[in-house]
MARTI-844623 format. One line per 4 residues: number of its first residue (from 1); their letters; for each residue x, y, z of C-alpha. Coordinates in pm, whole numbers, padded with zeros to 5 digits. Example, Ala and Ser with C-alpha at 12.3 -4.5 7.8 and 13.67 -1.06 7.14 Angstrom:
BEGIN
1	AS	01230 -00450 00780  01367 -00106 00714
# end
This chain:
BEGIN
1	XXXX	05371 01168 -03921  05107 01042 -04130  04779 01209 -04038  04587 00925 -04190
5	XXXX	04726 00748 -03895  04683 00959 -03647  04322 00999 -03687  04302 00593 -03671
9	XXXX	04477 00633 -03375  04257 00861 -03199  03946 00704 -03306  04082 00324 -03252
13	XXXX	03969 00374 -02890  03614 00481 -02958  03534 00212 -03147  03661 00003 -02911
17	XXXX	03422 00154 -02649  03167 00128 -02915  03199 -00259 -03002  03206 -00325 -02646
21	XXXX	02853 -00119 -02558  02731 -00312 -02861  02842 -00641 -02681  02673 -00561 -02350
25	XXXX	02357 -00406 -02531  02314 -00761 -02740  02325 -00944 -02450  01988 -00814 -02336
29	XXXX	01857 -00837 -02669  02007 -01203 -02708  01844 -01466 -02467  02121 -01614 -02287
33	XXXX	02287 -01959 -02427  02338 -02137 -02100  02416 -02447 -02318  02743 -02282 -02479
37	XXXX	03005 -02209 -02143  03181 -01866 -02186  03368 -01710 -01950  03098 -01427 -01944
41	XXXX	02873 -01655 -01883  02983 -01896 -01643  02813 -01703 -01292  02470 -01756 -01527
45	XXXX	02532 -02095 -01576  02638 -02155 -01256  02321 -02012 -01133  02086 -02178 -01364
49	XXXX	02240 -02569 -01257  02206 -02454 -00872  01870 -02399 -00882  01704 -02376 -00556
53	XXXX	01465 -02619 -00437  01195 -02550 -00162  00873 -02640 -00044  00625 -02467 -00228
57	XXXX	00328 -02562 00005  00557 -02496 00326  00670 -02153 00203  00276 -02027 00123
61	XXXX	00152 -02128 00450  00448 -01900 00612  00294 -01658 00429  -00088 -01679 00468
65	XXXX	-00022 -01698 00861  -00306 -01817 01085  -00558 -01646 00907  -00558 -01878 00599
69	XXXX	-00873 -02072 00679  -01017 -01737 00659  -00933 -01644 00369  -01000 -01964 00204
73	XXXX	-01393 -01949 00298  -01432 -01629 00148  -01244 -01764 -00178  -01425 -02033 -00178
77	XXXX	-01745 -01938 -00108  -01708 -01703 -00442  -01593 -01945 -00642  -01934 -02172 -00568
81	XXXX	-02136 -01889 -00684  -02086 -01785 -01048  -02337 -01499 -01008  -02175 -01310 -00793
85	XXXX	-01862 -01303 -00981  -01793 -00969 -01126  -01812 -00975 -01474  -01548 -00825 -01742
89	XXXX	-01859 -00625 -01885  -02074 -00433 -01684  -02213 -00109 -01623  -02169 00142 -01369
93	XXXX	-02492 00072 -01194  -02477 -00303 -01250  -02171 -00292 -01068  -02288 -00118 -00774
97	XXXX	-02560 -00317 -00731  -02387 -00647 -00776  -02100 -00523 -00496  -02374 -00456 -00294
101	XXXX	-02542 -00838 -00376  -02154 -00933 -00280  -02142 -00781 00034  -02481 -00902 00178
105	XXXX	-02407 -01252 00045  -02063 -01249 00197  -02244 -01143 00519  -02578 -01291 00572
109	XXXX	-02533 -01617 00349  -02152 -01681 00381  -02189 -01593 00759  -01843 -01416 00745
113	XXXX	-01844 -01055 00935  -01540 -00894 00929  -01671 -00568 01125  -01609 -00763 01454
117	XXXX	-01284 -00800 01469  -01193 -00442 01387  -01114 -00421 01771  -01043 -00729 01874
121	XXXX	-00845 -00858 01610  -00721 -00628 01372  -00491 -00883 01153  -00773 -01132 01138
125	XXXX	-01017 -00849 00985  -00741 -00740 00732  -00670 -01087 00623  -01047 -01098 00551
129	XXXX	-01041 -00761 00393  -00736 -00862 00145  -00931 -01193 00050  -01281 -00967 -00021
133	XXXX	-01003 -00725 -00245  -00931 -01027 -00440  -01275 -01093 -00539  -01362 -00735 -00665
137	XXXX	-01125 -00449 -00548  -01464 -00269 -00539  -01612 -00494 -00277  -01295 -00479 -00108
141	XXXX	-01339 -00094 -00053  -01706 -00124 -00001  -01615 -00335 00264  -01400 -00116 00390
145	XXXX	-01582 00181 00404  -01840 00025 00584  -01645 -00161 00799  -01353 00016 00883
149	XXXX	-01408 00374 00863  -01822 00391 00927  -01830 00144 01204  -01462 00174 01302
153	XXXX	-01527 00556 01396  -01821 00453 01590  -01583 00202 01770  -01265 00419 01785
157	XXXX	-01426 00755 01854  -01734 00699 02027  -01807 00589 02388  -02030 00224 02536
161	XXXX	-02380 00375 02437  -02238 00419 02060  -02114 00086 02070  -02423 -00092 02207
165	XXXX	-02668 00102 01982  -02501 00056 01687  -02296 -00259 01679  -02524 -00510 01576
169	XXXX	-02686 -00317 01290  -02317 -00232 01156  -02232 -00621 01198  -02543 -00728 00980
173	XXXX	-02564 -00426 00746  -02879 -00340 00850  -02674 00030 00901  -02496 00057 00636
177	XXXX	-02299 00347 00675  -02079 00599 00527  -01723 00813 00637  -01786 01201 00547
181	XXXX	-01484 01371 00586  -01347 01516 00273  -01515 01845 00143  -01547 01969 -00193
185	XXXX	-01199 02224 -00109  -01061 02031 00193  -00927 01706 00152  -00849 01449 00462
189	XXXX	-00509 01543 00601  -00636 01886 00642  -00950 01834 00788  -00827 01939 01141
193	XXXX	-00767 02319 01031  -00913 02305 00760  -01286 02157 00773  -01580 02395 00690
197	XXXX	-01927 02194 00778  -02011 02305 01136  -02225 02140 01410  -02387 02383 01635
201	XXXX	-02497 02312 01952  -02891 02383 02056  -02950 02431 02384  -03324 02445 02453
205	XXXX	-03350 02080 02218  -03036 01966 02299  -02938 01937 01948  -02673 01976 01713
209	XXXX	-02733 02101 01365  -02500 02022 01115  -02487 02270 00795  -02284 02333 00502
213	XXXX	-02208 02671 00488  -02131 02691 00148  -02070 02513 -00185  -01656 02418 -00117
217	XXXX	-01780 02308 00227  -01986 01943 00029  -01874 01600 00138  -01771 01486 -00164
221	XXXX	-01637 01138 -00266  -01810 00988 -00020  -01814 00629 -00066  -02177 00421 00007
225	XXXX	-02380 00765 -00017  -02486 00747 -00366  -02698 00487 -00375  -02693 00244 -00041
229	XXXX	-02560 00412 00274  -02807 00496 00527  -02640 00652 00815  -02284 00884 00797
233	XXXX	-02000 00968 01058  -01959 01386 00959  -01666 01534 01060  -01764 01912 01130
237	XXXX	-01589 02187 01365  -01809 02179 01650  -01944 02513 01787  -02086 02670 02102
241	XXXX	-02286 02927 02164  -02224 03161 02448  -02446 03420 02392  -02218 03679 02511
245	XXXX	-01958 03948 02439  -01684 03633 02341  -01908 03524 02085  -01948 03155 01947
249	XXXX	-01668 02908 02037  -01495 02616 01790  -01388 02340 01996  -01247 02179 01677
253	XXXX	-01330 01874 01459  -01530 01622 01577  -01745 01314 01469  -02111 01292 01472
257	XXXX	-02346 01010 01319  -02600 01130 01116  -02930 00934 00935  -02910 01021 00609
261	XXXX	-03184 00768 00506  -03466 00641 00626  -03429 00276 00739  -03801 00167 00585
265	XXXX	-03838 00330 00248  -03449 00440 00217  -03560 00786 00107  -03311 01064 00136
269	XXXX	-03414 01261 00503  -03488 01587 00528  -03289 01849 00547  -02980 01605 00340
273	XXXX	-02924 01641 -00052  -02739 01355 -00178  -02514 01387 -00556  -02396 01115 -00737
277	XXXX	-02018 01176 -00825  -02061 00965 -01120  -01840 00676 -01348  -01470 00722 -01235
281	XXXX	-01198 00596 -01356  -01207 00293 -01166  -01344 00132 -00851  -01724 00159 -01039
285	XXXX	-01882 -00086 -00804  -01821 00203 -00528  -02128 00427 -00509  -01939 00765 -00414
289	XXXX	-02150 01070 -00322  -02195 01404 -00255  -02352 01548 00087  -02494 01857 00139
293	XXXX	-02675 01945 00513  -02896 02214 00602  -02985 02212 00932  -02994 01881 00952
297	XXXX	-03115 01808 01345  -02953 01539 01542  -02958 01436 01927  -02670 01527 02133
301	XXXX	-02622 01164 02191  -02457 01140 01832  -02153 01360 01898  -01904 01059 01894
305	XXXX	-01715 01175 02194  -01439 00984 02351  -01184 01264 02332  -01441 01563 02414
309	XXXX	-01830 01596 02521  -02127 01824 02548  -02303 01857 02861  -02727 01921 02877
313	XXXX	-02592 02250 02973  -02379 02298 02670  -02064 02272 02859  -01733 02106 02664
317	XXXX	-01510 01867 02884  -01230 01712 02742  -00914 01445 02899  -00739 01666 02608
321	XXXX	-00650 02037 02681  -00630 02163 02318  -00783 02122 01941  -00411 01948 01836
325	XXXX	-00433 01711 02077  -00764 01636 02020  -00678 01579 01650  -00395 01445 01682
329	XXXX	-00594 01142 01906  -00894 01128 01658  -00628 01072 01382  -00447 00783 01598
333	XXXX	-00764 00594 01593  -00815 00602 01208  -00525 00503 01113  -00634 00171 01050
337	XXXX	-00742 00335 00718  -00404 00350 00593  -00281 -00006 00740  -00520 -00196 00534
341	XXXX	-00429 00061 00224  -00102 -00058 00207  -00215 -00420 00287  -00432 -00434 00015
345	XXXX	-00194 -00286 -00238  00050 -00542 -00150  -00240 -00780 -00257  -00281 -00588 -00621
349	XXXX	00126 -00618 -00664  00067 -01040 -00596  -00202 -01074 -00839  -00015 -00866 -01115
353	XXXX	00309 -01038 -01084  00165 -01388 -01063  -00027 -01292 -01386  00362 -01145 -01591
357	XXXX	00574 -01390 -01444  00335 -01638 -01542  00319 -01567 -01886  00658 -01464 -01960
361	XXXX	00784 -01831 -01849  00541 -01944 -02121  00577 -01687 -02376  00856 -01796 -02598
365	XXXX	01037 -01593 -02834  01297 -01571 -03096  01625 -01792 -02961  01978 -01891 -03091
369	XXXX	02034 -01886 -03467  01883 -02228 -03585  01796 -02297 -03198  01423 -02373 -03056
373	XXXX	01265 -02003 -02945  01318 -01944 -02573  01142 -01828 -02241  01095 -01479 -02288
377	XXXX	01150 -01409 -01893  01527 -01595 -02003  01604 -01235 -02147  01792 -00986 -01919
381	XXXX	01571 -00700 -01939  01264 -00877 -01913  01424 -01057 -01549  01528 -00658 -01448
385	XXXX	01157 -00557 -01504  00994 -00847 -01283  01235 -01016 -01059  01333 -00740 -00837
389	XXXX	00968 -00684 -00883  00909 -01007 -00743  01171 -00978 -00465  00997 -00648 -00340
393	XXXX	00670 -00824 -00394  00790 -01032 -00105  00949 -00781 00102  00625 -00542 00088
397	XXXX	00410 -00853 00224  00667 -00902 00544  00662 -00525 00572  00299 -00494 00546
401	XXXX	00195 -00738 00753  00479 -00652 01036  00282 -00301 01038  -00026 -00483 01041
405	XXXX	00088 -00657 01383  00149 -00385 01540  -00135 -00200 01477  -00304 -00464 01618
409	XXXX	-00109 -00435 01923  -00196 -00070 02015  -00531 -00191 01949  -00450 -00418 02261
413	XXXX	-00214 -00248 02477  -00319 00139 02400  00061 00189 02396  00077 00581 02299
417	XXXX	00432 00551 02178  00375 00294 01968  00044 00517 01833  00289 00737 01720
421	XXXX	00507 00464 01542  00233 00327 01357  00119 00675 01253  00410 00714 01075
425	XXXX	00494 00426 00967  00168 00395 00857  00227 00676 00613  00566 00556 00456
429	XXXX	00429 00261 00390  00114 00357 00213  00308 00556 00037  00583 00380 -00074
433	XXXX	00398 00092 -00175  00110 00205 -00360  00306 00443 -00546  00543 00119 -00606
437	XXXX	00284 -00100 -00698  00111 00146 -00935  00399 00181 -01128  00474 -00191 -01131
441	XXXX	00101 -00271 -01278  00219 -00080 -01586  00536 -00250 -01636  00309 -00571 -01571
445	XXXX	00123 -00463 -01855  00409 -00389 -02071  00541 -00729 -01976  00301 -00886 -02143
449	XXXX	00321 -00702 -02452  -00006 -00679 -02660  -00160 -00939 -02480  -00155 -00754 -02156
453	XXXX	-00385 -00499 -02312  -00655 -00761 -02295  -00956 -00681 -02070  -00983 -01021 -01962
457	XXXX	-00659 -01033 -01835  -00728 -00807 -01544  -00427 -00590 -01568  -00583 -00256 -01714
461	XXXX	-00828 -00299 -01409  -00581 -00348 -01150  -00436 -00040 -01271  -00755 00175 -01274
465	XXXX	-00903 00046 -00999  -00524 00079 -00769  -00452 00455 -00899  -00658 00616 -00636
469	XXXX	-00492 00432 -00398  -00179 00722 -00421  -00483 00976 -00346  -00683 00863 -00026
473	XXXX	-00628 00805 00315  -00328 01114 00243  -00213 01208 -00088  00144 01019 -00102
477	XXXX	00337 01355 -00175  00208 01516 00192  00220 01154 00380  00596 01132 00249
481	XXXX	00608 01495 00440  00496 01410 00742  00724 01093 00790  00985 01332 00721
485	XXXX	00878 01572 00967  00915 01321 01182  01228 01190 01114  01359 01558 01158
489	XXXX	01170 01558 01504  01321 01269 01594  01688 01365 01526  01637 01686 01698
493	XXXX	01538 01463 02007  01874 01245 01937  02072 01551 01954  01909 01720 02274
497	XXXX	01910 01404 02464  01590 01321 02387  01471 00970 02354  01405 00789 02049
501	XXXX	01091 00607 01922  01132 00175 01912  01115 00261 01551  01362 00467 01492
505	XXXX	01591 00342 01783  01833 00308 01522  01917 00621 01437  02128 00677 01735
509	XXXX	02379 00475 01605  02334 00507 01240  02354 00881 01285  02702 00835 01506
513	XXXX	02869 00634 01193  02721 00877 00930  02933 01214 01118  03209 00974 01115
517	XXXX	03430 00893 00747  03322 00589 00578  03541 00322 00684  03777 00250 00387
521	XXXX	03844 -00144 00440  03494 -00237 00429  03409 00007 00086  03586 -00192 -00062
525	XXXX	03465 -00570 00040  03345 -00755 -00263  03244 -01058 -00229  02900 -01203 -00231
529	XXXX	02893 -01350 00120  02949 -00991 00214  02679 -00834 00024  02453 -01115 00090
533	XXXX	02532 -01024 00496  02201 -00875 00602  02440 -00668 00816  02530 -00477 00574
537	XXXX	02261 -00452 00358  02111 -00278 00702  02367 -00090 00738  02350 00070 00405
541	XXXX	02036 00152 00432  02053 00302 00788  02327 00480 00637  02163 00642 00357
545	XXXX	01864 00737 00591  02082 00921 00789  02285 01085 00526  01977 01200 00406
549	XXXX	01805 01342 00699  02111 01536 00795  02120 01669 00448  01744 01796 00521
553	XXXX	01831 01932 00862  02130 02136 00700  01911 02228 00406  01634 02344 00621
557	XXXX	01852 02522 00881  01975 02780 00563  01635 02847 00443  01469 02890 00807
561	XXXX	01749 03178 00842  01604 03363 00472  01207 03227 00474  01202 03226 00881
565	XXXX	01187 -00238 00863  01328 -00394 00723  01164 -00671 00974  01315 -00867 01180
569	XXXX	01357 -01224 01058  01116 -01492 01180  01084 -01829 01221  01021 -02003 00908
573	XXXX	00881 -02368 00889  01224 -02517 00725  01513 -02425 00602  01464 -02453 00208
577	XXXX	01181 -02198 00274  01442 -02009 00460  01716 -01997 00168  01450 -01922 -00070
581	XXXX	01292 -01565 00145  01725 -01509 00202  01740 -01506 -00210  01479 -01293 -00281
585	XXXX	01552 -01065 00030  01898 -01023 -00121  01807 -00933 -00429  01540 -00685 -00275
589	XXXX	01797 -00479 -00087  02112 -00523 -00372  01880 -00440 -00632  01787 -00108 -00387
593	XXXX	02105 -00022 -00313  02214 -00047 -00675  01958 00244 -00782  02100 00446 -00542
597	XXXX	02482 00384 -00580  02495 00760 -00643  02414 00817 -00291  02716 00577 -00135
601	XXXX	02987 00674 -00440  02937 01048 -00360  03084 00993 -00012  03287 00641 -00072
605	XXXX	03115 00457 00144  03108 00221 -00164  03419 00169 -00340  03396 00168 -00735
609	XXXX	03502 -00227 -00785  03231 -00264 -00484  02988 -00112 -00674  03069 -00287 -00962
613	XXXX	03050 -00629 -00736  02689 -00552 -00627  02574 -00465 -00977  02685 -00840 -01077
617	XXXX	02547 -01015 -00799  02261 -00835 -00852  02190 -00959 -01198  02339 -01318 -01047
621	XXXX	02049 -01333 -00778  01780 -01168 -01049  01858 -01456 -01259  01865 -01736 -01008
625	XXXX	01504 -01591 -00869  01434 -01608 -01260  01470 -01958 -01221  01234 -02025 -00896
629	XXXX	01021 -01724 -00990  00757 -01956 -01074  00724 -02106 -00735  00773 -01826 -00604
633	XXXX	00467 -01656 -00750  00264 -02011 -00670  00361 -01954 -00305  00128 -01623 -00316
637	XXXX	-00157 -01930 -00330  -00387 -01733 -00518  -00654 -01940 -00673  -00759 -01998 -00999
641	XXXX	-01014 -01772 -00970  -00837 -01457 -00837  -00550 -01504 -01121  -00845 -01579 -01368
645	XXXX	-00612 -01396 -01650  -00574 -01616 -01954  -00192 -01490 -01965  -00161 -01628 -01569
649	XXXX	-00320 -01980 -01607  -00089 -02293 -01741  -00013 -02441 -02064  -00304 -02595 -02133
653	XXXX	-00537 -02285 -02084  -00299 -02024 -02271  -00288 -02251 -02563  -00691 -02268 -02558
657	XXXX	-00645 -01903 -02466  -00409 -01817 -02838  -00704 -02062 -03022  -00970 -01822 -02861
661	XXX	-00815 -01527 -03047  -00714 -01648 -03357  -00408 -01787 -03335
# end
């Protein structure tokens, strides 16, 4: 045999493999020529003449809701003032002091006070909130802090005499007002074992006095106490003295409002030190704080105390028999915090994917030998960085505002199940989708190449100003924890004939098909109207959750021997609306069930030519949401204004936009 031969013949099939990876590479590199038919092009094709048609107008109003009027005043009322539009320049203190011009205008002039409807209508002061976020994420927090966690604590946590003393001057600013929970060495998801500022009680004044014991004990990041706040809700372990052999007792964390300015001059009280934290990363408009007390002196009236009181006496009474119980209630009633987190990062991933899909359908680039350039967002790789983006753009605003609603609800109905729903769902979801969304504001960025680097095109502060958004309300790493923990509580319920949460209702029959083999007829289903079934796009996911949280259990049950919605679908207005929420819906749950084919191959609940099916479709349904994605982004109905990015505004204005910079 000749051995010249034989080598050709043993490498013959590595080149093979080698022109072929060079094919598929070069069609991501090539934009596609829908004009020349191929046989590996004819699903493209098919999908670019079949493009869908809808109602652009119908589809935005679905998703603005009732609450659109709302937002529009606020929008509008910005847009009318030029000065109190936040400039691409500005200092630090300039900033502050223009959010706080913002937030009196929005207020006193505007007439719009969102602080009212933190009780009795939850979704219509989050719709407000997102609106304010869209102006200046800055005043969007401001707002919040004020709104939501000063004045909602007084709300959620204190009694009628807090409410009638203090509602009015919350509503018209006039008590502008601060949330001190995090210390210097405690953060907030700790603060229930954790906390070190104390609030003893005095007896012969009937007083508390709050004091930090010690430097690691400082409220610190406090938003509003810098430079405008004039009153705080401080969480500090509250302590009675018995003036016996038992010694002082600590009836846990609880909330007490404390001046921390006087309301004439605004001079820092007695007793307070106030430290300015300083220029952060982003979010400058924010005047965050330090607070250190020393024996600060406060009536006994200002111990917030729905869930526990102090008598004249100095007695405790509480509906609650223990400190958990007590914190876990207190924490039930702020977790509003983290609804309108989420919310509002859902409104950062809008405003950055309007602004790249935007300019990639104008950006034009290379093309066909001795053919006109092309769209860049007609390249593969640039429609499998945004339009799943897109799709789960969508699918985080259903999500988001489904959690929103029933938030509200408890808010209503005081339905202590559902308390415990919207705790933890509260958590995945902030999680999920501000960790989502700040890693989507960088491929944003990189989306639109060197232009994206551009100050004036609002990306790089999108993504400063979102990045702390991973951090508070629960660092994303410990809320993932406790959703898990309570997963794993919940299938230990399922298994001792427990009962099940509404949320996670599911899991009794999800779990029951996970212990059982993966049926082998349907692994291997491949054709689109099967994937496309929302059936079994559910079912793949309820499937992976339970494969995965019986992994844990098994995982955790060796070491503990050694170490001890998807939504619903609603109504929509008509049916083109309809097909066009189905396509990106599709594409949201293919394009998540393709990243984790590992999980359904290991255990063949997938077949391979299945797999191989969903990977297609999935590129088929990125590319025909390639095709709409410009509607689609339209339908977010941001105005001009919000989406004030050169890259995001049509022809006309990215043309005077090139001129501008020299081209």
């Amino acid at each position: 045999m000749n051995p010249n031969q034989t080598v050709e013949d043993e490498s013959q099939p590595s080149i093979t493999a080698m022109t072929r990876r060079i094919q598929r590479l070069s069609i991501h590199l090539t934009p596609l020529p829908l004009f020349q038919p191929s046989p590996q092009l004819n699903m493209l094709t098919c999908a670019k003449a079949n493009k869908l048609e809808f109602d652009k107008g119908s589809l935005s109003s679905y998703m603005r809701g009732k609450y659109r009027e709302s937002q529009e005043k606020v929008l509008e009322f910005f847009k009318s003032r030029p000065y109190l539009q936040t400039p691409i320049e500005i200092s630090m203190n300039e900033h502050r002091e223009l959010c706080m011009r913002q937030l009196m205008a929005l207020v006193r002039e505007a007439k719009i006070k969102p602080f009212r409807y933190i009780v009795e209508d939850p979704a219509k002061y989050f719709a407000i909130a997102e609106a304010v976020g869209n102006i200046d994420i800055s005043l969007g927090i401001k707002l919040g802090v004020h709104c939501s966690l000063w004045g909602g604590s007084v709300l959620n946590l204190g009694t009628k005499k807090h409410r009638d003393k203090y509602f009015d001057g919350i509503d018209n600013l006039d008590y502008l007002g601060c949330f001190a929970m995090t210390e210097l060495h405690h953060g907030e998801l700790c603060f229930h074992c954790g906390l070190q500022t104390i609030a003893t009680f005095d007896r012969i004044t009937d007083e508390f006095i709050i004091d930090t014991p010690n430097d690691g004990a400082i409220k610190w990041w406090i938003g509003n106490a810098a430079v405008h706040g004039k009153f705080a809700t401080v969480f500090a372990k509250l302590i009675l003295t018995t003036h016996d052999s038992k010694g002082d007792s600590d009836m846990g964390v609880h909330g007490f409002i404390v001046p921390i300015r006087d309301l004439k001059t605004h001079q820092t009280l007695p007793g307070i030190e106030i430290h300015d934290c300083g220029h952060k990363i982003g979010l400058n408009g924010v005047d965050n704080g330090a607070l250190r007390f020393c024996s600060v002196r406060i009536p006994r009236d200002n111990l917030l105390n729905r869930f526990g009181d102090v008598s004249r006496d100095g007695k405790y009474t509480s509906s609650l028999p223990t400190i958990n119980k007590r914190f876990a209630a207190m924490l039930g009633e702020l977790v509003g915090g983290r609804v309108g987190l989420a919310s509002s990062s859902v409104g950062f991933l809008k405003i950055a994917v309007t602004i790249a899909v935007r300019y990639s359908l104008l950006r034009q680039q290379f093309g066909p030998p001795k053919q006109p350039e092309v769209s860049i967002l007609d390249y593969q790789s640039h429609q499998h960085k945004l339009m799943p983006m897109l799709a789960s753009t969508y699918a985080f605003h259903f999500a988001t505002r489904d959690l929103v609603d029933k938030y509200s609800e408890i808010k209503k109905t005081h339905n202590e199940q559902l308390v415990g729903d919207v705790h933890a769902l509260s958590a995945g979801l902030k999680s999920y989708v501000t960790s989502y969304t700040a890693k989507s504001l960088s491929t944003c960025r990189e989306a639109c190449g060197g232009h994206g680097y551009a100050a004036v095109n609002r990306l790089g502060s999108l993504r400063n100003d979102h990045d702390i958004f991973q951090t508070f309300e629960g660092d994303n790493t410990v809320l993932l924890q406790q959703v898990a923990g309570d997963l794993l509580k919940q299938y230990k319920d399922k298994f001792q004939g427990g009962p099940l949460s509404v949320t996670w209702n599911y899991l009794r029959e999800s779990m029951n098909t996970y212990l059982s083999q993966p049926n082998p007829v349907t692994a291997r289903w491949e054709s689109a109207d099967h994937l496309r079934d929302p059936k079994f796009q559910l079912d793949a996911f309820r499937y992976r959750t339970s494969r995965l949280l019986q992994s844990a259990v098994a995982r955790l049950r060796k070491h503990s021997k050694t170490h001890g919605s998807f939504g619903a679908w609603n109504s929509c207005p008509d049916a083109s609306s309809r097909a066009a929420l189905k396509l990106v819906c599709d594409l949201y749950a293919l394009d998540r069930i393709w990243n984790d084919i590992g999980t359904y191959r290991n255990v063949d609940y997938v077949a391979p030519n299945k797999a191989k099916a969903i990977h297609k479709l999935t590129e088929y349904l990125s590319f025909q949401v390639r095709n709409i994605a410009g509607e689609l982004v339209d339908a977010f109905d941001l105005p001009p204004y919000v989406t004030r990015a050169p890259l995001a505004m049509k022809s006309e204005a990215y043309a005077q936009y090139t001129q501008l910079v020299g081209f």
